[in-house]
C-alpha positions in Angstrom: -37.9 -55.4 -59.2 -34.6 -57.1 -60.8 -31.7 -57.1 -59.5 -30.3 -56.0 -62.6 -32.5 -52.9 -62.3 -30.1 -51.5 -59.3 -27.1 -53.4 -59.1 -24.2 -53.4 -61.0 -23.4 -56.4 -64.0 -20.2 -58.5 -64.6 -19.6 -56.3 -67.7 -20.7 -52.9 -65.6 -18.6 -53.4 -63.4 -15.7 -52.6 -65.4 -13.1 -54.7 -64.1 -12.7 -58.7 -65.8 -9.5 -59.5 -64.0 -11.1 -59.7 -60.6 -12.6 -62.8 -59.0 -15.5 -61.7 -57.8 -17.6 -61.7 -60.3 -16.7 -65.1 -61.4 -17.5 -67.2 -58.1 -21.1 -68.3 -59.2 -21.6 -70.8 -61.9 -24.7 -68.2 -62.8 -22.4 -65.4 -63.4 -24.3 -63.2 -60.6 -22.1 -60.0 -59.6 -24.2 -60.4 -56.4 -25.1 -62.7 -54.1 -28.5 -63.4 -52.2 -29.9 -65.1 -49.5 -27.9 -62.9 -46.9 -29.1 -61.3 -43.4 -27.8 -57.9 -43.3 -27.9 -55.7 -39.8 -26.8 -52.0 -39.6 -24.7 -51.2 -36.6 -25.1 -48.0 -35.4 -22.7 -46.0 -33.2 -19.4 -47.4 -32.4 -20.1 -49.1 -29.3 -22.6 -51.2 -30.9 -20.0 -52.6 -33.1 -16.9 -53.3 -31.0 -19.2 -55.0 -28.6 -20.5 -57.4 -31.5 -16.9 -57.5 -32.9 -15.6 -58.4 -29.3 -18.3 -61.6 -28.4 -17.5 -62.8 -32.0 -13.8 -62.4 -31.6 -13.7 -64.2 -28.2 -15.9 -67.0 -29.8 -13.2 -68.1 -32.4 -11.2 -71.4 -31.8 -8.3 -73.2 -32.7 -7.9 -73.1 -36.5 -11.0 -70.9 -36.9 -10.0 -67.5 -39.3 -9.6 -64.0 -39.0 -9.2 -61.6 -41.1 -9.1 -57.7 -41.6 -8.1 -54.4 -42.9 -8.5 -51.0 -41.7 -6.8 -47.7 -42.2 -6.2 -47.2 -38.8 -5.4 -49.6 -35.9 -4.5 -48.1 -32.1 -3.9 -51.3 -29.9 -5.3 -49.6 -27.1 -8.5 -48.8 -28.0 -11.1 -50.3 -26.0 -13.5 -52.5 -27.5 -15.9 -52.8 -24.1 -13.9 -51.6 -21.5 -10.5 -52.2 -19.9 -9.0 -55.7 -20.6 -10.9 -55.3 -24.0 -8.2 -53.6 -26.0 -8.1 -54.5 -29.5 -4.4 -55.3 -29.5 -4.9 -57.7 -26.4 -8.1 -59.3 -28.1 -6.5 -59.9 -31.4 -3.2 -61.2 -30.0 -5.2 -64.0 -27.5 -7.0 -64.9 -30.7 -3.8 -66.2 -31.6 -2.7 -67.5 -28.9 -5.6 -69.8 -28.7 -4.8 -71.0 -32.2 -6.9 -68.9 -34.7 -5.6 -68.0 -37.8 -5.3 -63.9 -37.1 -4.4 -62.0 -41.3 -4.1 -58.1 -41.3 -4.3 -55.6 -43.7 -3.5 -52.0 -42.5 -2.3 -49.2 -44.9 1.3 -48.0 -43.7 0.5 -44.6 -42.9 1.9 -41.0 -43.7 4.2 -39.5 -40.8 2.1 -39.0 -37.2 3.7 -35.3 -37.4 1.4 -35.3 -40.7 -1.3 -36.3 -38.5 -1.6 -39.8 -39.7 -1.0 -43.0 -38.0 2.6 -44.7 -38.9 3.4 -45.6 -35.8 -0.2 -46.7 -34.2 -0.4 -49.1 -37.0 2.7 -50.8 -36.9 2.2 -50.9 -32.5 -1.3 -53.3 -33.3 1.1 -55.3 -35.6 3.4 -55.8 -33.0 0.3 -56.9 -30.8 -0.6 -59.2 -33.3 2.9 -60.9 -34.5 3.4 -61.4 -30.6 0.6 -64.1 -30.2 1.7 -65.7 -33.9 -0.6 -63.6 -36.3 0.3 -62.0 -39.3 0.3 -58.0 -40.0 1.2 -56.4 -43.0 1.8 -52.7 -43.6 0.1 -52.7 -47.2 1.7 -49.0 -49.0 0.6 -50.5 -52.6 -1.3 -47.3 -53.6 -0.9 -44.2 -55.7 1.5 -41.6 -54.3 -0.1 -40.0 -51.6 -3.4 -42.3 -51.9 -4.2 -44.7 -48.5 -6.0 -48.3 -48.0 -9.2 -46.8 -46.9 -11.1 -50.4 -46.4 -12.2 -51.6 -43.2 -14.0 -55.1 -42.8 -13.4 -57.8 -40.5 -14.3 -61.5 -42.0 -14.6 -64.5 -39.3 -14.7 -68.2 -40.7 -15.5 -71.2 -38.3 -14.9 -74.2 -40.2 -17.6 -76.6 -39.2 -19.8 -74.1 -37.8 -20.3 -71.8 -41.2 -23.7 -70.5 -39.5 -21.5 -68.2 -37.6 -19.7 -66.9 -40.2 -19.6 -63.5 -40.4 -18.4 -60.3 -42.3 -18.1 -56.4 -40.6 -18.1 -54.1 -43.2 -18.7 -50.2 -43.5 -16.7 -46.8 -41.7 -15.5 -47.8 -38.4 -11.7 -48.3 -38.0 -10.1 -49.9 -35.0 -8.8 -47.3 -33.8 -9.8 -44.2 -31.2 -12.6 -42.0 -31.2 -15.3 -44.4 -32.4 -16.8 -45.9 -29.0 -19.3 -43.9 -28.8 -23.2 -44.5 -28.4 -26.4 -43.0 -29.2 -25.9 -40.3 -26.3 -22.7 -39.0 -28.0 -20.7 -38.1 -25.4 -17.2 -39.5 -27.6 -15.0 -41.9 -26.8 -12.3 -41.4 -23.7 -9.4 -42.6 -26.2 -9.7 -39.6 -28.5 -8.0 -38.3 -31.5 -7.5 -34.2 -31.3 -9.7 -32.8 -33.8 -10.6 -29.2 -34.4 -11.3 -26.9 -30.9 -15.1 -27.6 -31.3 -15.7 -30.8 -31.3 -14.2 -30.5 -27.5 -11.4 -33.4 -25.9 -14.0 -36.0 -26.7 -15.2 -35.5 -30.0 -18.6 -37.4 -30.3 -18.8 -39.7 -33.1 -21.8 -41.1 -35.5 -20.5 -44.0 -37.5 -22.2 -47.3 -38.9 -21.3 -50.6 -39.7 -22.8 -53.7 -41.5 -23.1 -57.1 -40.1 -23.2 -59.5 -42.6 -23.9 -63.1 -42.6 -24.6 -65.4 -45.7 -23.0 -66.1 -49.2 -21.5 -62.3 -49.1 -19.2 -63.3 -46.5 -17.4 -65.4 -49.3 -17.5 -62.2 -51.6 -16.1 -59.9 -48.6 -13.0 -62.7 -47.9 -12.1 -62.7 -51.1 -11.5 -59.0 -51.2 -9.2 -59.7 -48.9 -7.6 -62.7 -50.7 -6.8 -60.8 -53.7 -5.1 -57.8 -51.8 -3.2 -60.8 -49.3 -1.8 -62.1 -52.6 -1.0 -59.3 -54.5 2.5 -60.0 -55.5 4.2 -56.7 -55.6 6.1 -55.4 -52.5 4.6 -53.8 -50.0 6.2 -50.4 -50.5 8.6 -49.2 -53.1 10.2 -46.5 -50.4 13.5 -47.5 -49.4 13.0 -45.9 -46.0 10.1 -48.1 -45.6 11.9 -50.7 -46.4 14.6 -50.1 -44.0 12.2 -49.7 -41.6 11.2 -53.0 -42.4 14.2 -54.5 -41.6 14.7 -52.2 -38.3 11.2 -53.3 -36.7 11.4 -56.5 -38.4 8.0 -56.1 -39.9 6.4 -59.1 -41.8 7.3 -58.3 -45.9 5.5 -61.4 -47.6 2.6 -62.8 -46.5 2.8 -66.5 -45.7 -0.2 -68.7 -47.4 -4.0 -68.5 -46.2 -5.9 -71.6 -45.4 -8.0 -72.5 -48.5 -11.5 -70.6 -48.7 -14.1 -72.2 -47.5 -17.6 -72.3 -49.0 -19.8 -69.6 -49.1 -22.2 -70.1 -45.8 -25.6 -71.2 -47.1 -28.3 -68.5 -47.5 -30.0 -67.0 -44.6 -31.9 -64.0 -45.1 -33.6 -61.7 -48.2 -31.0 -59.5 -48.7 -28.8 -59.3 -52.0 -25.5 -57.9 -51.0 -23.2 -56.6 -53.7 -19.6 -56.1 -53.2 -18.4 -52.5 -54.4 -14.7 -51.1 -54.4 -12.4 -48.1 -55.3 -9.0 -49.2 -56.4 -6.7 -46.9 -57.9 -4.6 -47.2 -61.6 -1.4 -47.8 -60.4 1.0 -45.9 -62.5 3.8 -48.8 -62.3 3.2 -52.3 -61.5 -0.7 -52.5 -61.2 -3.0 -54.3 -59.4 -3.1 -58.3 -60.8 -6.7 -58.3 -59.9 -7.4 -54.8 -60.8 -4.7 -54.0 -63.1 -6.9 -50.8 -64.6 -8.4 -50.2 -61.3 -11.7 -50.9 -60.1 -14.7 -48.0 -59.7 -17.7 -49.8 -59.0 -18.8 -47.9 -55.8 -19.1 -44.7 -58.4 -20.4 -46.7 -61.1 -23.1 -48.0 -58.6 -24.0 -45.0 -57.3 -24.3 -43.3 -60.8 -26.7 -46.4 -61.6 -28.7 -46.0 -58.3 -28.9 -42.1 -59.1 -30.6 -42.8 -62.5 -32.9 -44.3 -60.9 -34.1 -41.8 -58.1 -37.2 -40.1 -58.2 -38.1 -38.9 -54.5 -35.5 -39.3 -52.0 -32.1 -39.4 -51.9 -30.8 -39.3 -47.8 -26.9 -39.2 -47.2 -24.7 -39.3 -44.0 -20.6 -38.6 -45.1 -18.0 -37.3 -43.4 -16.8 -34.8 -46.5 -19.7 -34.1 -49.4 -17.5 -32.5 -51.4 -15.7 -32.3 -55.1 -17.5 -31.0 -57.7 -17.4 -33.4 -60.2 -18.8 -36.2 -57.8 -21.5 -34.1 -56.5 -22.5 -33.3 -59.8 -24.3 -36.6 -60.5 -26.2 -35.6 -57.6 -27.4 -32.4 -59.2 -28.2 -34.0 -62.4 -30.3 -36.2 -60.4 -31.9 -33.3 -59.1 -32.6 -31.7 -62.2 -34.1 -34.6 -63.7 -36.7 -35.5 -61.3 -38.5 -32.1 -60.2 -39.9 -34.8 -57.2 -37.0 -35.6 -56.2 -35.5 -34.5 -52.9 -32.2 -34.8 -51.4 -31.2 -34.7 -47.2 -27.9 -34.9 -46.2 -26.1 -35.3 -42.5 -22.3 -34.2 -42.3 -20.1 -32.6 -39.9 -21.1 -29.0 -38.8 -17.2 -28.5 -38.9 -14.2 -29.8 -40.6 -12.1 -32.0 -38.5 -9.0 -30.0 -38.7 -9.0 -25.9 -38.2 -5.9 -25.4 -39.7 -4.8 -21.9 -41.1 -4.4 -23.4 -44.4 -6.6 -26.9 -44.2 -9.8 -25.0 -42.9 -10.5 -22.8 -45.5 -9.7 -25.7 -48.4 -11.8 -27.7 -46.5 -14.4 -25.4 -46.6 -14.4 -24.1 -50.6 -14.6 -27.7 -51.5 -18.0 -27.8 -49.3 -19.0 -24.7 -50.0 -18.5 -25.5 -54.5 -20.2 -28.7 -53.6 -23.7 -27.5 -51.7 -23.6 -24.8 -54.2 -23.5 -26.5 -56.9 -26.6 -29.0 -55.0 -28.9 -26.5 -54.2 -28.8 -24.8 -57.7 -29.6 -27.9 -59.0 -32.2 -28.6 -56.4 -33.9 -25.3 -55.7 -35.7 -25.8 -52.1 -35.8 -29.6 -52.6 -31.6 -30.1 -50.6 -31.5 -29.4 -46.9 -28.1 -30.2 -45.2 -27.7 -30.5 -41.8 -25.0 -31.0 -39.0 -25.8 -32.9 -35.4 -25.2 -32.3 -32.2 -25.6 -33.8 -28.6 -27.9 -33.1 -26.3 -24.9 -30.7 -24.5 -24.7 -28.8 -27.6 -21.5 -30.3 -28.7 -21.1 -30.8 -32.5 -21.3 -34.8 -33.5 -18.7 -35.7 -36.1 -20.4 -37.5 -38.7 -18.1 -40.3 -39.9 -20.5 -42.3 -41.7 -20.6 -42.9 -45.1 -25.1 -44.1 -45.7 -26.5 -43.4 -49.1 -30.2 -44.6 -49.6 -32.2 -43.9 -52.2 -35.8 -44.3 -52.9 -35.8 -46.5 -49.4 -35.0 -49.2 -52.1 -31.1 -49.1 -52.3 -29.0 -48.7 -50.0 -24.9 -48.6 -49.0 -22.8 -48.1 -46.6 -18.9 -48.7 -46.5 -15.7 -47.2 -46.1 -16.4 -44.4 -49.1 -17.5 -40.9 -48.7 -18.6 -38.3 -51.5 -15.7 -37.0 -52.7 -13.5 -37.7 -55.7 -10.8 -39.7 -53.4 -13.1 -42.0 -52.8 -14.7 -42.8 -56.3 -10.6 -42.5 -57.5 -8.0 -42.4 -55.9 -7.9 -44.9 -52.3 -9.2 -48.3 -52.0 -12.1 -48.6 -50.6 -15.0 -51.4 -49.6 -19.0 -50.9 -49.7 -21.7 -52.8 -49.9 -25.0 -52.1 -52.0 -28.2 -54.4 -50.1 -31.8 -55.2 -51.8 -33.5 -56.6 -49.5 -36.5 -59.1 -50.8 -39.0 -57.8 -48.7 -41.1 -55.3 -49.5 -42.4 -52.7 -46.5 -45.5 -54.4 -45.9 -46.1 -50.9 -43.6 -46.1 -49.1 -46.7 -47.8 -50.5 -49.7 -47.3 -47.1 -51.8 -44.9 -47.1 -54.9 -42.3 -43.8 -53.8 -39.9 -44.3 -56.9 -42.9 -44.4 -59.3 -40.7 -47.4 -61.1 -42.8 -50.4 -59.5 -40.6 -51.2 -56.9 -42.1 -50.2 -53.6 -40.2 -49.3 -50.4 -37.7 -52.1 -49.4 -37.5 -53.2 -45.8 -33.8 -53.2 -45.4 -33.2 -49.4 -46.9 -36.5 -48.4 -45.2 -35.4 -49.5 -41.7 -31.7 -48.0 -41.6 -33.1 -44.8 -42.9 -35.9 -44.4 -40.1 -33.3 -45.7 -37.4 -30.8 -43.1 -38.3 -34.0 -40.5 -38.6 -35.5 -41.0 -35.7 -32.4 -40.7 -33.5 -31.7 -37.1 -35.3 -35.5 -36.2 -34.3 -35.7 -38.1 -30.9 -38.2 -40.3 -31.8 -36.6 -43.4 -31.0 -39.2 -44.7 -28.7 -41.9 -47.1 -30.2 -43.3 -44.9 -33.4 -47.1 -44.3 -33.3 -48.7 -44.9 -36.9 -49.2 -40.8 -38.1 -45.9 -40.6 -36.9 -44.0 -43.5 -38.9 -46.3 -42.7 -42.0 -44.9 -39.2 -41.7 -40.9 -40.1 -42.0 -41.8 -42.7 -44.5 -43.2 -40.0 -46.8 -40.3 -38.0 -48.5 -42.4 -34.8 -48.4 -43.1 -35.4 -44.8 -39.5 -36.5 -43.3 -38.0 -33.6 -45.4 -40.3 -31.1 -43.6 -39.5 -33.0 -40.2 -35.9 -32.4 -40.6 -36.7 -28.8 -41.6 -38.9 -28.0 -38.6 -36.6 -29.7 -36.1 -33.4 -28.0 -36.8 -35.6 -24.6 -37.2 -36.4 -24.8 -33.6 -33.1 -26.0 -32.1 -31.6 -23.2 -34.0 -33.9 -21.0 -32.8 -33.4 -21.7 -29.0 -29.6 -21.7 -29.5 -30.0 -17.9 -30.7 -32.0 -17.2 -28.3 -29.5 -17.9 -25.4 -30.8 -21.3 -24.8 -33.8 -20.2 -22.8 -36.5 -22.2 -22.0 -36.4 -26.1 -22.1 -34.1 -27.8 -25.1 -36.3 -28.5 -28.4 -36.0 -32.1 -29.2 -33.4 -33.8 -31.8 -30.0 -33.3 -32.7 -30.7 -31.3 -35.6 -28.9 -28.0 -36.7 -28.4 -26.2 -40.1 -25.7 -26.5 -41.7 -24.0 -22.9 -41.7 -20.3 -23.1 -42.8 -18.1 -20.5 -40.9 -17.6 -17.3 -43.0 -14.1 -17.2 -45.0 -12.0 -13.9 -45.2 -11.8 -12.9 -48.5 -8.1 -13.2 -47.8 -8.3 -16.7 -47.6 -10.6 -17.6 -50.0 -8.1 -16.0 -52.6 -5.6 -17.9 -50.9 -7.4 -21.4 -50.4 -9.4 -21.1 -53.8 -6.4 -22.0 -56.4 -5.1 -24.7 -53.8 -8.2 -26.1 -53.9 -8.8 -26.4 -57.8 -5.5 -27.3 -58.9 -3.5 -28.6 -55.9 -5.3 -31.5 -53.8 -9.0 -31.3 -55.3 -9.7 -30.7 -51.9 -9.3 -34.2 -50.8 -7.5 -36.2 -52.8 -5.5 -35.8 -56.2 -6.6 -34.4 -60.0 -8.1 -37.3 -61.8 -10.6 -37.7 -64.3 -13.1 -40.1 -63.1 -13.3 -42.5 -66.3 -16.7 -43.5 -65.7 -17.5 -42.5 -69.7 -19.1 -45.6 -71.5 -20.0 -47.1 -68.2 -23.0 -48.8 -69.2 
């Protein structure tokens, strides 16, 4: 297997202006030699994030973006707050560089106010915190990664990449019982929503990639905002406007690992001043994925928070129609987050279109599930996994939708590992390049929690989830019985996993009339009418 085979060119990439793909004297759009860990649940995350944080010395870097930042959310208990942790950073010398997007309105349900309270944090122990509006009207910055550079000790250089935001409602764990600093989301998810999420860890050469992401958005000369209320609100919080210089970059940590890590992005076409590093835009994460979906031939598995939008989901159908093999499982949230009177029902066409459209396509070969815990509550499923053939795999701040591939700006990361499954000699793509260890391993961790089977795996047992026939039909048999024991009043002792079928709520036809034309025309039913531009790709 070539790299070439999966991953995206220079040229395929579609966007010349940015640095990335000139940072190798080969002209690689990739880098490899990396070690690349999947973190799994929120609390796995901030407690990594936290040891690493409190590691950093005097003149050591840090740097991040997110879309949301609440400075009292608790990375590992109290004292642990991520406002407190980032500002003693400082204090102790490190060089502490934020990225958050501005915000919409809190009355909008968005997060103005919580993101400029964690820059407040920051700016008190001498960081630097910028409120970063440079999108389309109505778009958001939508990456989340947090890069840490120890000069003189590059083998702890790391990069956090993926969905988790610092922010609350993602400390959970595997038992899903949500985070105590919660967000209110819709009546069923309960006061303390429980959470699935995942997160890279990524040490290596693609650490180098990852910071200069963030290099080219730091320097991006045009003002942070155009709104002259933001800008007044600049001046009345006295909020950093121009960021100060960043040390020079370092070079790339030496390799460590089998995994080749390419950098993958959404950036939007500014209709005024562009982007100097994407002055077009960028839409690699949807040219990679149409790539990786050319290439599938038994097994596409998804976790995403929104599977939805036609047009994107429609590469997924084509897959599915030309490879009769070919099967597809996805994991997304039994409900929306909101249940608005208005936001529900849009929510739910757009789903609805999009499964529609899948299982047409697909015949008996797409299952879709939701999860819940083990008390029956529904698990918001924030993640944003794609894996296909157990050969590729991503996971970053992008869901399925056409916002994503479009409109925000958004960070992913496609890994190849090296290694081949040694556990599984078989060939599942038919193309010659054999299960992969890295997509094979986050796959089975995030199946075998939704079955139960997270103890050690007895051989029938892991040959059966490695099989795409077999882990299809384990999904199928799982959430059968769960479903089965919920309508029948619960008696009897609980089934085992977290599996159940995905069953959107019935719409009146009074507000599918209503939410139908909104959907179509108005908000797409995520983000704004584009074309995707993806003709000519490769």
């Amino acid at each position: 297997m070539e790299s070439v085979d999966w991953l995206l060119t220079a040229g395929e990439r579609g966007n010349p202006a940015t640095r990335l793909d000139r940072r190798r004297p080969d002209g690689a759009a990739w880098s490899a030699g990396n070690d690349v860990r999947p973190l799994v649940h929120g609390a796995t995350y901030f407690a990594e994030l936290l040891a690493a944080v409190r590691a950093l010395r005097d003149g050591d870097l840090l740097l991040f973006t997110d879309w949301r930042g609440d400075p009292d959310e608790r990375l590992a208990g109290p004292g642990t707050e991520i406002g407190t942790v980032l500002r003693r950073a400082a204090e102790r010398g490190v060089v502490v560089k934020g990225l958050v997007w501005r915000s919409h309105l809190d009355s909008l349900q968005f997060s103005a106010e919580e993101n400029r309270h964690l820059g407040e944090e920051v700016r008190a122990g001498g960081g630097e915190y910028l409120l970063d509006m440079r999108v389309r009207p109505g778009g958001t910055h939508h990456q989340k990664c947090v890069v840490l550079r120890h000069p003189g000790r590059p083998e702890l250089d790391v990069a956090y990449i993926g969905g988790i935001d610092l922010s609350h409602s993602r400390n959970d764990d595997i038992g899903h019982g949500g985070d105590d600093r919660s967000q209110p989301m819709a009546e069923a998810y309960g006061p303390q929503p429980p959470w699935h999420d995942v997160q890279l860890a990524i040490r290596g050469p693609a650490v180098g990639d990852i910071e200069t992401v963030f290099r080219e958005r730091w320097t991006d000369p045009a003002p942070l905002t155009r709104s002259p209320l933001s800008r007044l609100r600049e001046l009345l919080h006295r909020e950093d406007v121009h960021a100060n210089p960043l040390p020079p970059q370092l070079p790339d940590p030496a390799p460590c690992g089998t995994h080749t890590v390419q950098v993958l992005r959404t950036y939007p076409n500014r209709l005024l001043r562009g982007y100097d590093f994407a002055p077009d835009g960028e839409r690699s994460i949807a040219r990679a994925y149409l790539k990786s979906l050319r290439r599938a031939r038994a097994l596409i598995y998804l976790e995403d928070q929104y599977l939805w939008s036609p047009q994107v989901v429609g590469y997924f159908a084509r897959a599915l129609r030309r490879n009769p093999e070919l099967r597809l499982i996805a994991v997304i949230p039994s409900v929306p987050e909101q249940d608005g009177t208005l936001t529900l029902p849009m929510n739910l066409i757009g789903r609805i279109t999009a499964l529609e459209t899948l299982r047409r396509a697909g015949s008996g070969r797409v299952a879709v599930y939701g999860l819940e815990n083990h008390a029956g509550t529904p698990v918001y499923v924030h993640a944003k996994v794609c894996v296909v053939d157990d050969v590729w795999a991503a996971v970053g701040s992008d869901n399925i939708n056409l916002r994503s591939w479009t409109h925000d700006s958004e960070l992913s990361c496609a890994v190849l590992d090296g290694t081949r499954d040694p556990r599984e000699p078989r060939d599942p793509a038919g193309l010659g390049d054999g299960a992969r260890r890295f997509a094979r391993d986050l796959r089975l961790q995030l199946v075998r929690e939704h079955l139960d089977r997270e103890g050690p795996a007895d051989p029938e047992a892991h040959d059966e989830l490695c099989d795409p026939v077999g882990v299809f039909d384990a999904f199928a048999s799982a959430a059968a019985a769960l479903d089965s024991w919920h309508e029948g009043g619960r008696c009897g002792p609980r089934p085992p996993g977290r599996l159940r079928t995905y069953r959107p709520p019935e719409l009146s036809r009074a507000q599918r009339l209503l939410a139908t034309p909104l959907y179509r025309v108005v908000v797409d039913p995520d983000g704004r009418p584009m074309r995707l531009r993806l003709r000519n790709t490769f």
